[in-house]
C-alpha positions as CSV (number, residue, x, y, z in Angstrom):
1,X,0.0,0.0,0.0
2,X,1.6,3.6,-1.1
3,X,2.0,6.0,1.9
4,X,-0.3,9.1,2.2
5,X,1.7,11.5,1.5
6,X,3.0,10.2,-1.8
7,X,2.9,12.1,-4.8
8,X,4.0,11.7,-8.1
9,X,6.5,14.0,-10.1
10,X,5.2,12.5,-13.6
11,X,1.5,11.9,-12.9
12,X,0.9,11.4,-16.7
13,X,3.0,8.4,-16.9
14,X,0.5,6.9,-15.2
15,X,-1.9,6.7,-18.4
16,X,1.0,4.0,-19.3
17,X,-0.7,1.5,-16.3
18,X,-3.2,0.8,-18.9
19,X,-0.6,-1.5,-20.7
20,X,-1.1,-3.7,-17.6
21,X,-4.5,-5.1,-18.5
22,X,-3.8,-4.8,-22.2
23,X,-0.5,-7.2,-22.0
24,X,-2.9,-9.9,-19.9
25,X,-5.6,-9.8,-22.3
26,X,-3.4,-10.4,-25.3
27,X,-1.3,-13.1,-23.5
28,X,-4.8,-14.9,-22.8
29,X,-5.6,-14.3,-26.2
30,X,-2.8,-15.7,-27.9
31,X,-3.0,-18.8,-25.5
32,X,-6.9,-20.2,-26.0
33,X,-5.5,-19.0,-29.6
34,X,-2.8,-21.3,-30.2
35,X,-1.9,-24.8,-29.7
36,X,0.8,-24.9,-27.4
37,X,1.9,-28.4,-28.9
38,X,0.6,-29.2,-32.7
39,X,0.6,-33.7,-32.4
40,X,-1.8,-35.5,-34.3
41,X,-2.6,-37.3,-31.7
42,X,-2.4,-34.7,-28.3
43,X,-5.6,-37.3,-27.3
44,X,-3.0,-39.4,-26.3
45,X,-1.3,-37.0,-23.8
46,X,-4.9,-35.8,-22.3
47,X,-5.1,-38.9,-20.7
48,X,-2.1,-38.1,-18.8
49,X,-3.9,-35.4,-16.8
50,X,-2.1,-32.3,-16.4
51,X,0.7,-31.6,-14.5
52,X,0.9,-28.4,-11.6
53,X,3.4,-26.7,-14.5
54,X,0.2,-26.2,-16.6
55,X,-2.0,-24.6,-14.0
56,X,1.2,-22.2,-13.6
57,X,1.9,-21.0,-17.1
58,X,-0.8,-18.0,-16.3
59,X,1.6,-16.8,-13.8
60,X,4.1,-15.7,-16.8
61,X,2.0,-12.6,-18.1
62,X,1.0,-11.5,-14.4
63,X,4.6,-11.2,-13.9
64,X,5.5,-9.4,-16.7
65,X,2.2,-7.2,-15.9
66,X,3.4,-6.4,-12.7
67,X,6.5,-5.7,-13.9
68,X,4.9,-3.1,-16.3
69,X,3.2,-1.9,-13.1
70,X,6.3,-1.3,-11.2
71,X,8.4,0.2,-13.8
72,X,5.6,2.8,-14.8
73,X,5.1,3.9,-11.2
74,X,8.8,4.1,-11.4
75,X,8.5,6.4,-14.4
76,X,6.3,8.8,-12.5
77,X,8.7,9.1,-9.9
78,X,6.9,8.5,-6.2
79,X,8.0,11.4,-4.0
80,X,7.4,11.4,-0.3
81,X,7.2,14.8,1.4
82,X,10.1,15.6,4.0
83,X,9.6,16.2,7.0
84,X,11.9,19.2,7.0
85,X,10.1,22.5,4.9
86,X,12.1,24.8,3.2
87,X,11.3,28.3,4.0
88,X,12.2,30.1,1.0
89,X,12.5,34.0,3.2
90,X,14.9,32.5,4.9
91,X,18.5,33.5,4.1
92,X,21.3,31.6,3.1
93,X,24.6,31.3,2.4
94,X,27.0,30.0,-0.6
95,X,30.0,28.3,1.6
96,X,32.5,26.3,-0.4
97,X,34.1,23.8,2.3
98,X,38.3,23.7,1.4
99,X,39.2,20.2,3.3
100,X,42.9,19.0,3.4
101,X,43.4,15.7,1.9
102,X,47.1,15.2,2.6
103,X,48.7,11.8,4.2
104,X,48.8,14.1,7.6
105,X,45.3,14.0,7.6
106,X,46.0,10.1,8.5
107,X,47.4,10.4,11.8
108,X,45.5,8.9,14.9
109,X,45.6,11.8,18.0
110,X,41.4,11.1,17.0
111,X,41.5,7.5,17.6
112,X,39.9,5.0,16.9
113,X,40.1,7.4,13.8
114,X,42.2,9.4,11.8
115,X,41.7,12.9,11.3
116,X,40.3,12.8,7.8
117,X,37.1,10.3,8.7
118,X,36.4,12.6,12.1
119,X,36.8,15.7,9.7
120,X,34.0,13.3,7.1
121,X,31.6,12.7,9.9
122,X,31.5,16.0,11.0
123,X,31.1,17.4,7.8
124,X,28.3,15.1,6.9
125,X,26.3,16.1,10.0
126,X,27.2,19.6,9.0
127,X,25.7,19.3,5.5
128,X,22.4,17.6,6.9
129,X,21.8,20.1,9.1
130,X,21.9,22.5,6.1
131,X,18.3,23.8,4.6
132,X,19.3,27.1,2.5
133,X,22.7,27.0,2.3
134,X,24.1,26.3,-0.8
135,X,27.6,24.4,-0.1
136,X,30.8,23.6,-2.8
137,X,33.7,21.6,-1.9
138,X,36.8,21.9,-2.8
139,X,39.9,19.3,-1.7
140,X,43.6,19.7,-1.6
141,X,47.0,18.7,-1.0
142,X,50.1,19.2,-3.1
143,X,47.6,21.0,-5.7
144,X,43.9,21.9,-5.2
145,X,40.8,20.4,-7.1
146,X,37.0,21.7,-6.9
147,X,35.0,18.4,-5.6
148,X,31.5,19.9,-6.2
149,X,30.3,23.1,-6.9
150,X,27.8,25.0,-5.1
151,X,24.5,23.0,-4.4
152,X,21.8,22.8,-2.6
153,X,21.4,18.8,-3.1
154,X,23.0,17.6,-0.3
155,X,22.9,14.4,-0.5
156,X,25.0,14.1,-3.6
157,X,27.5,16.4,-2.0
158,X,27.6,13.6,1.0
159,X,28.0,10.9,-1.6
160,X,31.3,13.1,-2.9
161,X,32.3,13.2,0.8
162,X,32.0,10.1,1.4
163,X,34.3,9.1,-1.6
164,X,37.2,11.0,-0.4
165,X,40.8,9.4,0.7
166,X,43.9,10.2,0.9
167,X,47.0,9.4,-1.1
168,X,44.8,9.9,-4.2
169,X,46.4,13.5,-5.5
170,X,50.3,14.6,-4.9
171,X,51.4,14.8,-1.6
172,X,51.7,18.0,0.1
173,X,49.4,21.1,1.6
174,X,48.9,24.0,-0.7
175,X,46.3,25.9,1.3
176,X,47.1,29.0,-1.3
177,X,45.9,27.0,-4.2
178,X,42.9,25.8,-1.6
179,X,42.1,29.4,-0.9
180,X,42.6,30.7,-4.6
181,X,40.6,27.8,-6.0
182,X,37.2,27.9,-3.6
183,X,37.6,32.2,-4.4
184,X,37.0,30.8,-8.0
185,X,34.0,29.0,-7.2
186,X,32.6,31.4,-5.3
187,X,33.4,34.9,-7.9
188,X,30.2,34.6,-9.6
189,X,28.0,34.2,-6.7
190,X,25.1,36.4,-6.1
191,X,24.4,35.8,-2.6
192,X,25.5,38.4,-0.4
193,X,27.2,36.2,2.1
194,X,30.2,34.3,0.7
195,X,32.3,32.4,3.2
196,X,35.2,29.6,2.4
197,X,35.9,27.4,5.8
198,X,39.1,26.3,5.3
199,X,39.9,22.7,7.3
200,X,43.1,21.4,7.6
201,X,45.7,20.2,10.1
202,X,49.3,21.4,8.7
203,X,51.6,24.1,7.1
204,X,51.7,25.5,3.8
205,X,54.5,23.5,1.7
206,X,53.3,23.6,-2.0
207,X,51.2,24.8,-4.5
208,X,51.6,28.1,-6.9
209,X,50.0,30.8,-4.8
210,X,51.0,32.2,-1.4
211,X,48.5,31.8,1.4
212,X,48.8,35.0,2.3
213,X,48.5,36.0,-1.3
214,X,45.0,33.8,-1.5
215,X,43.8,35.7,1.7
216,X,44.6,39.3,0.2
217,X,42.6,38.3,-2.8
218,X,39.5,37.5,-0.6
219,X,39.7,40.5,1.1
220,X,39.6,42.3,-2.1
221,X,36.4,39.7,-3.1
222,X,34.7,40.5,1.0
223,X,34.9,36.9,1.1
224,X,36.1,36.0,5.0
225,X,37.8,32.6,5.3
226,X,37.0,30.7,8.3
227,X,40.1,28.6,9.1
228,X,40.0,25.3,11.5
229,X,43.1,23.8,12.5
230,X,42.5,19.9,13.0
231,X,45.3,17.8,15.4
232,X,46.8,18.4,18.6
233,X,50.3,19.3,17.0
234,X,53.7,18.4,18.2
235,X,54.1,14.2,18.0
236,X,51.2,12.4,17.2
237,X,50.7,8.6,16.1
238,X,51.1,8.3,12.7
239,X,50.4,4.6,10.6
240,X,53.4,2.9,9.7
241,X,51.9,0.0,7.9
242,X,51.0,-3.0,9.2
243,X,51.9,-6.1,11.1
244,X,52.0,-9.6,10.7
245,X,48.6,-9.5,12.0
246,X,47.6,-7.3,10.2
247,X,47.2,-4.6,12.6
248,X,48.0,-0.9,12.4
249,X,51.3,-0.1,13.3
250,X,51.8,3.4,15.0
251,X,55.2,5.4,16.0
252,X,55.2,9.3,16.9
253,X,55.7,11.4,14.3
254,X,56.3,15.5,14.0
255,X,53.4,17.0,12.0
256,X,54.7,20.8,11.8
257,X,51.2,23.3,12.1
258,X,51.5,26.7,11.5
259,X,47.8,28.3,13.9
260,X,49.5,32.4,13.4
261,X,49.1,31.3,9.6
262,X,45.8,30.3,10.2
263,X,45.1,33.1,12.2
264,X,46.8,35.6,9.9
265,X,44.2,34.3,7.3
266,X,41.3,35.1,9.4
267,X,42.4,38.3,10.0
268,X,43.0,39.6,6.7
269,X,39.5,38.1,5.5
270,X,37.2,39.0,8.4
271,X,37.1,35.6,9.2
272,X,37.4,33.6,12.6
273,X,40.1,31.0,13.7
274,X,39.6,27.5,15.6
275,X,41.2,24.9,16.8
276,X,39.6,22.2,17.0
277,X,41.9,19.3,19.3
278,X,39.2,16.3,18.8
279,X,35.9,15.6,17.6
280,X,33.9,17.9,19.8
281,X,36.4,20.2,19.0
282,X,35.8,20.4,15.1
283,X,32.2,20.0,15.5
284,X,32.0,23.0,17.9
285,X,34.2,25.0,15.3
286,X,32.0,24.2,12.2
287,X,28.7,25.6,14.7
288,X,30.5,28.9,15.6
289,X,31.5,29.3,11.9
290,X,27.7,29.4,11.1
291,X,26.9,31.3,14.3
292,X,29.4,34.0,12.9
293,X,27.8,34.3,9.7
294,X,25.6,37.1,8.4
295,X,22.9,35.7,6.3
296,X,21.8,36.5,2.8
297,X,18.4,35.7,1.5
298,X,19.3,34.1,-1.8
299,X,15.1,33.7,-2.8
300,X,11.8,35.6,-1.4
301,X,8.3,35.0,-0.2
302,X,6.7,31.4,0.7
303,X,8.0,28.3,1.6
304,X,8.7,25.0,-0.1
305,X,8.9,21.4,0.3
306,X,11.3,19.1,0.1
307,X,10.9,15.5,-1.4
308,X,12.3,12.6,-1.0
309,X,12.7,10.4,-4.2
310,X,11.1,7.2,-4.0
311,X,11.1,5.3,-7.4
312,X,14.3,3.1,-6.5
313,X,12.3,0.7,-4.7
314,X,9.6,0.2,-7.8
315,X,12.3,-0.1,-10.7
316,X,14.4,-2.7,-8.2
317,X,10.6,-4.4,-8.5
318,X,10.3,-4.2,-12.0
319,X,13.6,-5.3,-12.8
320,X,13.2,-8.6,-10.2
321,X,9.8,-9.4,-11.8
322,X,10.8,-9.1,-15.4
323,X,14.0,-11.3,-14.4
324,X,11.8,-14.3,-12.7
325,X,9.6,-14.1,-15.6
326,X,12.2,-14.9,-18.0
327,X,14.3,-17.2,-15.9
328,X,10.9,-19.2,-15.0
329,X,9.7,-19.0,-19.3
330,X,13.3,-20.5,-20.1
331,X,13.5,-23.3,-17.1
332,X,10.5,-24.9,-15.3
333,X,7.4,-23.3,-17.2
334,X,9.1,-23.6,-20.5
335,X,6.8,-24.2,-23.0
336,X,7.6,-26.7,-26.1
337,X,7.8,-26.5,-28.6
């Protein structure tokens, strides 16, 4: 039975559930139509009685009928309405997230986990508690790379998230690339609050463009750059491969961190430094950043639903019927000749 609240995107597709009878009354049709076996003498083989394959053979086109079924309410795309409304007067903000993807960003001062998948949780819980905001990404180490730009679909921007790993682009931390790179992304923006939170948990040691350079140019754009410093600095475990077990081998390692940096780049943009030591720490530093923020209206007037998509589990129906009805027509309910 469909939930209440479910409404359809496509409603016209629906016309198309009319194939459903259609396909049953022609596969009916063609079967009182047609000998299934032409033998001169099928008398022979009605004496047999007939076996609990023939009583099943009707099953075939209700499959395939319900197949049609699912795929068209598919086609119309079921939405359920979120629980969450979008209040379109409310204001938002374009924020283009700059995390650090370098092998630092493996070390364990947040164990059971390394910086980068506490930096991913937190992240994720910051996007799903987003409603207005439209949010890019950007990623870097030895060079920088735009993940996503700015959207307001979330939950592809957690799939992106989600994806990310280290040791995947050039070793290093070019937060000057970072910076100049999420600046780019953001230049044509409309909204009048523009904001890049830059997270990561080292110095500057590559890239083209000075950090400081980066942060004068945001100035000039009236972007502020939010900077969060991730780790506790000084010696921290750091994975050293593996050992005949399998296990994670640590040993303390220097990670150099440069906070005035991060500070200085606060400064210059308008923006706010944090330091965030553990989890709390980084969750607490993404709050304030929003907390700190003044906010734009980037529509007007009324409010909007949101809606959850809800066709996958109907085409993963459709798909499952049509496949028993063809694995069932070419094994047990085969039909000879």
């Amino acid at each position: 039975m469909l939930p209440p609240d479910l409404a359809f995107n496509n409603p016209e597709a629906l016309w198309a559930l009319l194939l459903a009878p259609l396909l049953l009354a022609l596969a009916f049709w063609e079967r009182k139509r047609r000998a299934t076996l032409r033998f001169s003498a099928a008398h022979v083989f009605a004496k047999g009685g007939r076996g609990f394959r023939t009583y099943l053979l009707p099953l075939l086109p209700i499959l395939r009928a319900a197949a049609v079924i699912a795929a068209v309410i598919a086609i119309a795309r079921p939405q359920s309405r979120d629980s969450r409304v979008r209040d379109l007067s409310v204001e938002g903000i374009d924020i283009v997230v700059a995390l650090d993807l370098s092998t630092s960003m493996e070390a364990g001062d947040f164990r059971p986990q390394n910086r980068l998948n506490v930096a991913k949780e937190v992240l994720t819980e910051f996007i799903s508690g987003r409603v207005n905001d439209r949010l890019g990404l950007v990623v870097f180490s030895g060079a920088a790379y735009t993940q996503s730009p700015l959207t307001l679909d979330y939950g592809v921007l957690k799939e992106v998230l989600k994806q990310l790993r280290t040791r995947v682009l050039e070793d290093g931390t070019a937060i000057g690339d970072a910076i100049a790179t999420s600046l780019n992304r953001l230049r044509d923006s409309d909204a009048k609050s523009r904001v890049v939170v830059l997270i990561t948990d080292g110095d500057n040691n590559a890239g083209k463009i000075s950090p400081l350079d980066a942060a004068n140019m945001a100035a000039s754009l009236h972007i502020p750059i939010y900077t969060i410093l991730v780790g506790k600095g000084g010696k921290v475990p750091f994975p050293q491969g593996t050992d005949l077990f399998g296990n994670t081998v640590w040993r303390e390692t220097e990670i150099p961190i440069n906070p005035e940096l991060m500070q200085d780049i606060a400064d210059r943009t308008g923006g706010e430094y944090y330091r965030a030591t553990d989890p709390e720490g980084l969750k607490q530093g993404l709050q304030k950043v929003l907390d700190a923020l003044e906010r734009s209206k980037l529509m007007e007037g009324g409010a909007s639903a949101t809606y959850k998509e809800n066709f996958h589990p109907f085409l993963l129906v459709a798909f499952g019927l049509a496949a028993l009805e063809l694995l069932l027509r070419a094994t047990v309910l085969r039909v000879f000749p």
